[in-house]
PDB file of N, H, CA, C and O in Angstrom:
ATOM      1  N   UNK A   1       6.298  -7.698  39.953  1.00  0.00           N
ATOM      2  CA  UNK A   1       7.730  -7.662  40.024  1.00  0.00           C
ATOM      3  C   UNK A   1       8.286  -6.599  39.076  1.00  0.00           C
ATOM      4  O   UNK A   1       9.400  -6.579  38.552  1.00  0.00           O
ATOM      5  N   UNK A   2       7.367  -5.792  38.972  1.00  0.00           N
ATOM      6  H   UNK A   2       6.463  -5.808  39.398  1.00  0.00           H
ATOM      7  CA  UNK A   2       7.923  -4.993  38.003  1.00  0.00           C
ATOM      8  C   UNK A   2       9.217  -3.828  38.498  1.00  0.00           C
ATOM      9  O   UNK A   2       9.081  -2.936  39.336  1.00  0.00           O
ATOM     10  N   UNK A   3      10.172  -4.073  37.892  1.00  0.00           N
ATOM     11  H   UNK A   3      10.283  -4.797  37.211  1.00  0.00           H
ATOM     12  CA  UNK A   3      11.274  -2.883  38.209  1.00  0.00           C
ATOM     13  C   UNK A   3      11.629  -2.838  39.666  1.00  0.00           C
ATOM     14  O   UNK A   3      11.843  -1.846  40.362  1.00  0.00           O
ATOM     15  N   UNK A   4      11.653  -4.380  40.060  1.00  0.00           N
ATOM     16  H   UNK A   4      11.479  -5.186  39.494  1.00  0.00           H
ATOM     17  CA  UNK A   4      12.174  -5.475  41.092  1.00  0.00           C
ATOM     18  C   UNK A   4      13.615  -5.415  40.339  1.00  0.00           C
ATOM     19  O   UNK A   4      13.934  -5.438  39.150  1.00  0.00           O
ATOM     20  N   UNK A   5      14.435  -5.314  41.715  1.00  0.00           N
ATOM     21  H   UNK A   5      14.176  -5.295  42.680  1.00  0.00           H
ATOM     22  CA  UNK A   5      15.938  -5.031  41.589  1.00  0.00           C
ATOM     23  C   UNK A   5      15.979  -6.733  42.501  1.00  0.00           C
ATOM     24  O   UNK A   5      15.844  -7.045  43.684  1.00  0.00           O
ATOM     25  N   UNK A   6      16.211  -7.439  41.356  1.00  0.00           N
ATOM     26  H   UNK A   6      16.322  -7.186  40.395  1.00  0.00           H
ATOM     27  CA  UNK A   6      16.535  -8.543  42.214  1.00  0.00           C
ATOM     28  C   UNK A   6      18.152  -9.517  41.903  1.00  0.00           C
ATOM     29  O   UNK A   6      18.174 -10.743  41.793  1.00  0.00           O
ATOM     30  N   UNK A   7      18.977  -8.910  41.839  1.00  0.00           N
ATOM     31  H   UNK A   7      18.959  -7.914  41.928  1.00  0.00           H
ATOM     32  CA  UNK A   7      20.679  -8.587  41.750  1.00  0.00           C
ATOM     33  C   UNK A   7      20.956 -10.158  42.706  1.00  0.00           C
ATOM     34  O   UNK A   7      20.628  -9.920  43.869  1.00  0.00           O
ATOM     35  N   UNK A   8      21.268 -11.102  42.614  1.00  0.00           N
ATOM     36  H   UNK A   8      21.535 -11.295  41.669  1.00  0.00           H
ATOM     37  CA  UNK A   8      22.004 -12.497  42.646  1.00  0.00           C
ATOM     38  C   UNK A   8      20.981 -12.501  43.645  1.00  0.00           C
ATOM     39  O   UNK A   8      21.332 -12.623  44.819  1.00  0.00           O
ATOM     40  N   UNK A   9      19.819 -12.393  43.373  1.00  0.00           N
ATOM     41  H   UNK A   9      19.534 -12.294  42.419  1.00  0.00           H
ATOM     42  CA  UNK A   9      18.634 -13.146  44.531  1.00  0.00           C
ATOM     43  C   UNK A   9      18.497 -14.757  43.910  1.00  0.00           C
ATOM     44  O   UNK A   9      18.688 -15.217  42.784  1.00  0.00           O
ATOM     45  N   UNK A  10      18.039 -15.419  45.313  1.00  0.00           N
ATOM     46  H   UNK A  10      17.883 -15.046  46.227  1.00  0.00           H
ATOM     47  CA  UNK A  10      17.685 -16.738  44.948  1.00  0.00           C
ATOM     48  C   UNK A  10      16.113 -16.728  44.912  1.00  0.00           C
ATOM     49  O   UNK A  10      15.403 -15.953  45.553  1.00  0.00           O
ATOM     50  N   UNK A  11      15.613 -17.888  43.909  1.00  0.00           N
ATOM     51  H   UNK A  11      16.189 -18.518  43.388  1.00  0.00           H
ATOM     52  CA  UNK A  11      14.165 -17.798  43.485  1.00  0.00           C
ATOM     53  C   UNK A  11      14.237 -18.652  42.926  1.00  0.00           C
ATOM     54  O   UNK A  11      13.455 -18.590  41.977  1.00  0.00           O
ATOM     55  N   UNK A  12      14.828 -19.607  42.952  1.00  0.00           N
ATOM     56  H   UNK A  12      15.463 -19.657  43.723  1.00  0.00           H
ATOM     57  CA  UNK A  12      14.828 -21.340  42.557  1.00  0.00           C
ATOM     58  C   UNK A  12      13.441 -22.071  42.975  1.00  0.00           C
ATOM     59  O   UNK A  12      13.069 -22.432  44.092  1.00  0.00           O
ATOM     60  N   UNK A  13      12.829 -22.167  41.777  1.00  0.00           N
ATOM     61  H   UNK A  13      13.132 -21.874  40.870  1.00  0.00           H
ATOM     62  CA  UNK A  13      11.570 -23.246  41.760  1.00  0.00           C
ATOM     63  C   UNK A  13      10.543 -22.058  42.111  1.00  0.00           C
ATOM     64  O   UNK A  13       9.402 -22.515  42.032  1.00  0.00           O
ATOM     65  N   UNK A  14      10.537 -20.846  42.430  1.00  0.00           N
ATOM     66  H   UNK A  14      11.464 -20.476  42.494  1.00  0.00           H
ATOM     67  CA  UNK A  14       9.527 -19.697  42.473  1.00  0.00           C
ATOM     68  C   UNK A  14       8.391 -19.812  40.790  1.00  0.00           C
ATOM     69  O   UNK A  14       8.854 -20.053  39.676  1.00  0.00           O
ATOM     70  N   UNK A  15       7.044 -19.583  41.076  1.00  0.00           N
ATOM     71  H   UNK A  15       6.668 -19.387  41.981  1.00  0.00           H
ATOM     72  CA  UNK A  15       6.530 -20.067  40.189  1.00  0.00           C
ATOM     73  C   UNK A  15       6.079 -18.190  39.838  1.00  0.00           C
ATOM     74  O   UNK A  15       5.549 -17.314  40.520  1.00  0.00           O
ATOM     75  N   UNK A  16       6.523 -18.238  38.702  1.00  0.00           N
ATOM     76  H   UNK A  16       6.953 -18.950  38.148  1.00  0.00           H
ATOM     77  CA  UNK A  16       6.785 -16.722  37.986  1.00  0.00           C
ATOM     78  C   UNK A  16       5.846 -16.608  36.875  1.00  0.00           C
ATOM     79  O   UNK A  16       5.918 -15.824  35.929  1.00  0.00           O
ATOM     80  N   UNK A  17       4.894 -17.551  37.127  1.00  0.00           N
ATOM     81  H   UNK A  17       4.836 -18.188  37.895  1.00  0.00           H
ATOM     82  CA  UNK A  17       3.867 -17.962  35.636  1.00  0.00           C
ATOM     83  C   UNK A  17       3.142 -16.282  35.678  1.00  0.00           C
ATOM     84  O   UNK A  17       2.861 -15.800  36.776  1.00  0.00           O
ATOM     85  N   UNK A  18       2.889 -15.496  34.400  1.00  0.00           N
ATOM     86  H   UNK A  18       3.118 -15.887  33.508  1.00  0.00           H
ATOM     87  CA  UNK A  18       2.171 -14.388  34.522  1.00  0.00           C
ATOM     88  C   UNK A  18       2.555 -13.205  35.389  1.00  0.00           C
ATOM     89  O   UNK A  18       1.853 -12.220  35.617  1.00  0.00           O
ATOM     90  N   UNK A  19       4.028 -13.503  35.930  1.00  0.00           N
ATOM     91  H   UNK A  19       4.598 -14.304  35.745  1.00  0.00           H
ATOM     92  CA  UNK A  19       4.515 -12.110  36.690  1.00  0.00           C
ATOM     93  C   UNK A  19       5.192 -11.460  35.454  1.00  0.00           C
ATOM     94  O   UNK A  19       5.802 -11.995  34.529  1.00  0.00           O
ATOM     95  N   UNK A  20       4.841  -9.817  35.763  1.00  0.00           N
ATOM     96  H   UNK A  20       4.345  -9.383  36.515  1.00  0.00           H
ATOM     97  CA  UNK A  20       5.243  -9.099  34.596  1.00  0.00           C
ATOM     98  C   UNK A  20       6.365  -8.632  35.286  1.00  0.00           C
ATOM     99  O   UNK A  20       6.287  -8.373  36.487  1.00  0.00           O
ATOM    100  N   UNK A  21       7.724  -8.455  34.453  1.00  0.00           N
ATOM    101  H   UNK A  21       7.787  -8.665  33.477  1.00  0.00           H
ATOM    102  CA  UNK A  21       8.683  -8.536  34.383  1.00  0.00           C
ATOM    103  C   UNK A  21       9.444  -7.593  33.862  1.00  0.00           C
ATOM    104  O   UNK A  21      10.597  -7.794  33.479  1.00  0.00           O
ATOM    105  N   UNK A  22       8.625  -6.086  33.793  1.00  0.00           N
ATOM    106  H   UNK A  22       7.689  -5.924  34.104  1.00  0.00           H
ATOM    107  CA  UNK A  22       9.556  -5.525  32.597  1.00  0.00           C
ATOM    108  C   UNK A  22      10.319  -4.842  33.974  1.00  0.00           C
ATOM    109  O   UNK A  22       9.927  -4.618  35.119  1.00  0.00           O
ATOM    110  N   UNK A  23      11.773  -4.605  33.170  1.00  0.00           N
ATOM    111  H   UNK A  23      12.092  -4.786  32.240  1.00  0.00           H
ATOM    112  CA  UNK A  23      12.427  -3.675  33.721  1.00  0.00           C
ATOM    113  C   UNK A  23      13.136  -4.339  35.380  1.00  0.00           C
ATOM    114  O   UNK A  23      13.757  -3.737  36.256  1.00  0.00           O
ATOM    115  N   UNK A  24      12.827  -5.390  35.312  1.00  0.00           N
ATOM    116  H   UNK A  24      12.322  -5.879  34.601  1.00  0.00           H
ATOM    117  CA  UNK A  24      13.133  -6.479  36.571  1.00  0.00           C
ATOM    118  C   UNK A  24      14.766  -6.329  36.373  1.00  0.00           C
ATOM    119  O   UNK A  24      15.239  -5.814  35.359  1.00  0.00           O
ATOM    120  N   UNK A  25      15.478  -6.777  37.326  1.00  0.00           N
ATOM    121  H   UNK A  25      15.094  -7.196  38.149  1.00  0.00           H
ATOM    122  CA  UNK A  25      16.830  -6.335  37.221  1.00  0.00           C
ATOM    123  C   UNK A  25      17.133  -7.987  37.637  1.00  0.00           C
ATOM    124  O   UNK A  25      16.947  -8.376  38.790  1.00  0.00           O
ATOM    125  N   UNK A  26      17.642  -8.932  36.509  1.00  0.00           N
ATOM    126  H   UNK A  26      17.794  -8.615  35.573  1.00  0.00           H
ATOM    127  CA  UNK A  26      17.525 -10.063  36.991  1.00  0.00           C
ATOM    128  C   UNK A  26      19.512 -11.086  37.111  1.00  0.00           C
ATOM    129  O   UNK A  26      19.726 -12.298  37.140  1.00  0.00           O
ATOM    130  N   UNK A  27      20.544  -9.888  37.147  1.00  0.00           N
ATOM    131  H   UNK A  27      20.369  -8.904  37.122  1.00  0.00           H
ATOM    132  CA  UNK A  27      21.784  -9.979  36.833  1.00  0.00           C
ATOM    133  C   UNK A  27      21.858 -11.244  38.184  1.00  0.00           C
ATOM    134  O   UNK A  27      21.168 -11.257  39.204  1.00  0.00           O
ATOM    135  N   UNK A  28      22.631 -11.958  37.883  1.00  0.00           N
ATOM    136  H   UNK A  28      23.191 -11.947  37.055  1.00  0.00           H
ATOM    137  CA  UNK A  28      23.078 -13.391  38.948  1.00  0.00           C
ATOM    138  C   UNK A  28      21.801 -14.126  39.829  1.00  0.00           C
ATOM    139  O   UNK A  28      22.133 -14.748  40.838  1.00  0.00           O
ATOM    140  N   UNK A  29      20.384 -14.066  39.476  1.00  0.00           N
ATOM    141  H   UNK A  29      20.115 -13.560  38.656  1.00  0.00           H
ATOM    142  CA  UNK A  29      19.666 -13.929  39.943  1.00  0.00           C
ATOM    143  C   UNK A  29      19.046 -15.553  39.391  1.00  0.00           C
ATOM    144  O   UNK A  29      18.602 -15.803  38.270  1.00  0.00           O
ATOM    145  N   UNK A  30      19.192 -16.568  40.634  1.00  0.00           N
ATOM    146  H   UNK A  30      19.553 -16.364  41.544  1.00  0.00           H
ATOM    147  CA  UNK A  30      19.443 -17.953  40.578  1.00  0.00           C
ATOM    148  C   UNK A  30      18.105 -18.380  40.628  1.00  0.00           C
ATOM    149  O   UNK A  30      17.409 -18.510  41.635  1.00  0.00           O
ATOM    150  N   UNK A  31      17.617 -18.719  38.715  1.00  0.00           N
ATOM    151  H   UNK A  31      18.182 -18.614  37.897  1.00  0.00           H
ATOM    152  CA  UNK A  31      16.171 -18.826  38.305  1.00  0.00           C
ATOM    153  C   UNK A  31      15.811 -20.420  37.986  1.00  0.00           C
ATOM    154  O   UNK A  31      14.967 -20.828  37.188  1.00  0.00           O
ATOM    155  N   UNK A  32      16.741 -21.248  38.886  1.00  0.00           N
ATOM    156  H   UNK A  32      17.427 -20.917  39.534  1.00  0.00           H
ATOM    157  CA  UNK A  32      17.234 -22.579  38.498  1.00  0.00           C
ATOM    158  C   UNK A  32      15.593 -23.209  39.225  1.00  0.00           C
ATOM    159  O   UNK A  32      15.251 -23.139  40.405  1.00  0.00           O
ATOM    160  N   UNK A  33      14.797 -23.817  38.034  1.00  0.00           N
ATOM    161  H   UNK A  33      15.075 -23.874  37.075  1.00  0.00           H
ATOM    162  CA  UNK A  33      13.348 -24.495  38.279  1.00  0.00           C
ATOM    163  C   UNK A  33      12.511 -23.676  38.158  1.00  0.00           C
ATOM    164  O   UNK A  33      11.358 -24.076  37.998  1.00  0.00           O
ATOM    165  N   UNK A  34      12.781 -22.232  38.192  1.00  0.00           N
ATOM    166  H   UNK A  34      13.718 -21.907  38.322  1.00  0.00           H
ATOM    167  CA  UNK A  34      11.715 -21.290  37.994  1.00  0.00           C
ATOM    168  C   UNK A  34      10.639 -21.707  36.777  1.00  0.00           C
ATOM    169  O   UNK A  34      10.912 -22.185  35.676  1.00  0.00           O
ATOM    170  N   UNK A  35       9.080 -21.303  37.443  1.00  0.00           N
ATOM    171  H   UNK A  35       8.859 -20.914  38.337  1.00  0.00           H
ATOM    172  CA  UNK A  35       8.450 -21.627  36.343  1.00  0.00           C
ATOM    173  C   UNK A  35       8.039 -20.303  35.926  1.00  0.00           C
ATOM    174  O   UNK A  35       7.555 -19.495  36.719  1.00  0.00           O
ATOM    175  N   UNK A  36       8.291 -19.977  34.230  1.00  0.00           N
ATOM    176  H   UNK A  36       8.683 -20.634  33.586  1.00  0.00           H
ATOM    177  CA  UNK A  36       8.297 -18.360  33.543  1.00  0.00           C
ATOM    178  C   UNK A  36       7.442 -18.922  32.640  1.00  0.00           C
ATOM    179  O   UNK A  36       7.746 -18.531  31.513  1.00  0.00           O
ATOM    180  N   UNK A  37       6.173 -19.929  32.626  1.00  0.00           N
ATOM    181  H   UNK A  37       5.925 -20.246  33.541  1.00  0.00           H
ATOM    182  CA  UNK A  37       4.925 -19.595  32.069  1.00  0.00           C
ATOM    183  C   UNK A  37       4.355 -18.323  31.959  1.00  0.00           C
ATOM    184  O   UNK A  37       3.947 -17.492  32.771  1.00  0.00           O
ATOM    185  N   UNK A  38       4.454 -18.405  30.431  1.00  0.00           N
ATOM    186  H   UNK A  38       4.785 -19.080  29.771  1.00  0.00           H
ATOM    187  CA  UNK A  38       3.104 -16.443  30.715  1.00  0.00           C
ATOM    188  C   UNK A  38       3.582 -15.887  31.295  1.00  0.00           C
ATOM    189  O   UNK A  38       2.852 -15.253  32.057  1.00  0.00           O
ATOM    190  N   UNK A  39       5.280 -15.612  31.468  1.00  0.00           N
ATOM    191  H   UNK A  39       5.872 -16.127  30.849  1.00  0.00           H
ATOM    192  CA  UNK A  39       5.686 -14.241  32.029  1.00  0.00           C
ATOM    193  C   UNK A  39       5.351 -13.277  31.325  1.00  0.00           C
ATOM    194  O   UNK A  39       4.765 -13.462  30.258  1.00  0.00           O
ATOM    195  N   UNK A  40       5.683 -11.936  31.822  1.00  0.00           N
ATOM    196  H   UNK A  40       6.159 -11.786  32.688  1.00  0.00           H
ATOM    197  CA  UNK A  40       5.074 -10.988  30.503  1.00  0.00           C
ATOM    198  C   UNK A  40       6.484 -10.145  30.582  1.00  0.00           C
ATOM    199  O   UNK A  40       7.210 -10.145  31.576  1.00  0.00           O
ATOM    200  N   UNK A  41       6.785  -9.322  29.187  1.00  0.00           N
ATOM    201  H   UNK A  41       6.195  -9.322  28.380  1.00  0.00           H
ATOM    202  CA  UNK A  41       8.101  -8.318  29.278  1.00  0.00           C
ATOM    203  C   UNK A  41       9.290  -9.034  29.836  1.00  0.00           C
ATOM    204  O   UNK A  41      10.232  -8.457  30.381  1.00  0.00           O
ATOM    205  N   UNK A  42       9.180 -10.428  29.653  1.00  0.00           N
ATOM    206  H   UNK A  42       8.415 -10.896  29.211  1.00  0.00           H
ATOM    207  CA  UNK A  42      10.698 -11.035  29.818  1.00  0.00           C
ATOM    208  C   UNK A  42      11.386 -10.936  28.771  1.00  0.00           C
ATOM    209  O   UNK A  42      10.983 -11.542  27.779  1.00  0.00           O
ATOM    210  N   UNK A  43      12.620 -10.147  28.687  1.00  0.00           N
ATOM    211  H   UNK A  43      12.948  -9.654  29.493  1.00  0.00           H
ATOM    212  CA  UNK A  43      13.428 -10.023  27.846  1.00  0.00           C
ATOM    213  C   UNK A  43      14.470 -10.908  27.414  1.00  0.00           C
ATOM    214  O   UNK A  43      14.782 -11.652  28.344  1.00  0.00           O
ATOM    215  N   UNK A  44      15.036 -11.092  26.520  1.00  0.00           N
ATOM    216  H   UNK A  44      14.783 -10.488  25.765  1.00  0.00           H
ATOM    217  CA  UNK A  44      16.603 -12.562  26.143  1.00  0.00           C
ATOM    218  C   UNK A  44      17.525 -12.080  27.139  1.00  0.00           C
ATOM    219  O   UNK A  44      18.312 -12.697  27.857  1.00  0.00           O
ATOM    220  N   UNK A  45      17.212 -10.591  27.016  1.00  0.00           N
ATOM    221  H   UNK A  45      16.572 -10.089  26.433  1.00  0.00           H
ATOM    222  CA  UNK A  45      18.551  -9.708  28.007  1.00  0.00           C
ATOM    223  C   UNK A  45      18.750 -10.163  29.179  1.00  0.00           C
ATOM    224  O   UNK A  45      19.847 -10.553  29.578  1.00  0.00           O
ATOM    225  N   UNK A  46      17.433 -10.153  30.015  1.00  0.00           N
ATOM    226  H   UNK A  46      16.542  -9.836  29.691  1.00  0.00           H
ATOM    227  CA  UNK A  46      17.542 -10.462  31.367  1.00  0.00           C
ATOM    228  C   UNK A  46      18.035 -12.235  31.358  1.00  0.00           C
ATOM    229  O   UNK A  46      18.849 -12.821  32.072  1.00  0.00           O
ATOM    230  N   UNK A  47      17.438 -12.578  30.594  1.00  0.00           N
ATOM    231  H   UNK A  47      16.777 -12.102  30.014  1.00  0.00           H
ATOM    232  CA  UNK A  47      17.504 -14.442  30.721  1.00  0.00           C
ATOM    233  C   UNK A  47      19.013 -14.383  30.686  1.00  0.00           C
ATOM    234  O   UNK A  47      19.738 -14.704  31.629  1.00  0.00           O
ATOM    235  N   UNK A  48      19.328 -14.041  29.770  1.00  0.00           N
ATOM    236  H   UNK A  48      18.740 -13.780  29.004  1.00  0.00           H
ATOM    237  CA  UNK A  48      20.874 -14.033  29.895  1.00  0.00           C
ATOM    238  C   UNK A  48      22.081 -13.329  30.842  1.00  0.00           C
ATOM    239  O   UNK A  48      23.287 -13.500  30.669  1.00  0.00           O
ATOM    240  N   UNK A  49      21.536 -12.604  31.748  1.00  0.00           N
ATOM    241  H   UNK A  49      20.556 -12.466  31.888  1.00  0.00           H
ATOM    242  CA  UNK A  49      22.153 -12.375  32.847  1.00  0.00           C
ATOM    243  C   UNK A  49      22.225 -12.885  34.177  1.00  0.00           C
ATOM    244  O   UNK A  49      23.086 -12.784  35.051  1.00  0.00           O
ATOM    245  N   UNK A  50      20.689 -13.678  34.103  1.00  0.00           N
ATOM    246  H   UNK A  50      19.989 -13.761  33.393  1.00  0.00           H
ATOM    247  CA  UNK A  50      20.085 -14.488  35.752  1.00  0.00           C
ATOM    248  C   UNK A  50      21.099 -16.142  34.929  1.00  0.00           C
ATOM    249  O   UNK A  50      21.705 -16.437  33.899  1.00  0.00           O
ATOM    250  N   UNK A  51      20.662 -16.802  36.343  1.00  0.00           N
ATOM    251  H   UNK A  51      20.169 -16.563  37.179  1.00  0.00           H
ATOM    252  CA  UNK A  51      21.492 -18.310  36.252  1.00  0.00           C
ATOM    253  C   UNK A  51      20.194 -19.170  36.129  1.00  0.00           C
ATOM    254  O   UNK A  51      19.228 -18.747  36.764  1.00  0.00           O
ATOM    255  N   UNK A  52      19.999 -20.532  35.269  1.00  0.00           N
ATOM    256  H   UNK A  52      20.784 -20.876  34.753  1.00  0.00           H
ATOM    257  CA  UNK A  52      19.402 -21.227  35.222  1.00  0.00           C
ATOM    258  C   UNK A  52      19.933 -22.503  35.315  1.00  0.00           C
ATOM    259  O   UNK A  52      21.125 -22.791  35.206  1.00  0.00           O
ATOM    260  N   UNK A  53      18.779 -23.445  35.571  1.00  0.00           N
ATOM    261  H   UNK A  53      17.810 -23.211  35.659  1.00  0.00           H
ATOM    262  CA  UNK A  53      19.061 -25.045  34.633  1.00  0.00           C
ATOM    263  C   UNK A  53      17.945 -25.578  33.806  1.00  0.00           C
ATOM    264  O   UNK A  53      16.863 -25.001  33.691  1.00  0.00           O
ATOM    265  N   UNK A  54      18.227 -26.606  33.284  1.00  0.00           N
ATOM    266  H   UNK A  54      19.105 -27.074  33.376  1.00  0.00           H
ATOM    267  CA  UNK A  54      17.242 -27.201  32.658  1.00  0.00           C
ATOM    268  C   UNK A  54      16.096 -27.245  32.662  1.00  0.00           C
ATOM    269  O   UNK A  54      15.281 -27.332  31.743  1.00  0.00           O
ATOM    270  N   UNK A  55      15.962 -27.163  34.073  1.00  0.00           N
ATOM    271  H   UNK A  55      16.625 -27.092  34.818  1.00  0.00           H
ATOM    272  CA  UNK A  55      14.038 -27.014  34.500  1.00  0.00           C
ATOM    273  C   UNK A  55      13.461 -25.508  34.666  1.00  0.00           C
ATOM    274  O   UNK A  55      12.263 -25.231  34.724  1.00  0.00           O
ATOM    275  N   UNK A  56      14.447 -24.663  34.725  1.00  0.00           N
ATOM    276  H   UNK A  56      15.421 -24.889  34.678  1.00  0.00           H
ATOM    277  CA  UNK A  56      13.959 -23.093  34.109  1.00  0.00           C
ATOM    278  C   UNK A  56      13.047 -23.084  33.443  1.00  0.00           C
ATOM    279  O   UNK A  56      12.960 -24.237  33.022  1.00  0.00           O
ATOM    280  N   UNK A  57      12.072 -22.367  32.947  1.00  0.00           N
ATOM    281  H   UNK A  57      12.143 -21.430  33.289  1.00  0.00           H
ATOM    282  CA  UNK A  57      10.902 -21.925  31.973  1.00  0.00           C
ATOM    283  C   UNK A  57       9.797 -22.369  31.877  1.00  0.00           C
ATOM    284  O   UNK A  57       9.068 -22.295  32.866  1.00  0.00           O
ATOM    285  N   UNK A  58       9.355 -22.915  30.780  1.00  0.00           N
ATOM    286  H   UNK A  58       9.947 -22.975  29.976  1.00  0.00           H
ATOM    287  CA  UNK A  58       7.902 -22.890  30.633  1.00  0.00           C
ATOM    288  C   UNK A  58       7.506 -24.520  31.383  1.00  0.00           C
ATOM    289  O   UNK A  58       8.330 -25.428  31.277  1.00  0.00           O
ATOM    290  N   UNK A  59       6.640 -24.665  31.865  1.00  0.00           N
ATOM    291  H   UNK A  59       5.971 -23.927  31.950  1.00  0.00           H
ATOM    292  CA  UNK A  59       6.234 -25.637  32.021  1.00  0.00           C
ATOM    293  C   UNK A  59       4.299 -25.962  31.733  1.00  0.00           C
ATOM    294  O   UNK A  59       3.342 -25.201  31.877  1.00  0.00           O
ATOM    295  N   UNK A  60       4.377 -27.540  31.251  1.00  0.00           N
ATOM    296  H   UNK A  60       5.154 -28.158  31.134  1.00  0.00           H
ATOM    297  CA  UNK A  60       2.675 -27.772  30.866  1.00  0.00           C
ATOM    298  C   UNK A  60       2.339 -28.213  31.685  1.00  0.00           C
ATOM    299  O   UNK A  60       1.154 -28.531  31.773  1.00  0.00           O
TER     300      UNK A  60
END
């Protein structure tokens, strides 16, 4: 996914464990359940531009 323009894409519950991420364009980009285990080059920047919820991120 690298330098993936993915601009208010949906990807809710997409399992993102170990996708590298740099330069991903992740603005309105609805990451609500996404699992971002071992993403790589995820930035605060991008997190803070895509939409989440609670079940966003890492999961064991």
């Amino acid at each position: 996914m690298r330098g993936a323009c993915l601009i208010a894409a949906n990807i809710r519950g997409v399992d993102l464990s170990w996708a590298d991420l740099i330069g991903a364009d992740l603005r309105d980009t609805d990451l609500s359940g996404a699992n971002l285990t071992n993403s790589i080059f995820l930035t605060q920047a991008q997190i803070n531009t895509a939409k989440g919820d609670s079940h966003t991120g890492n999961r064991k």
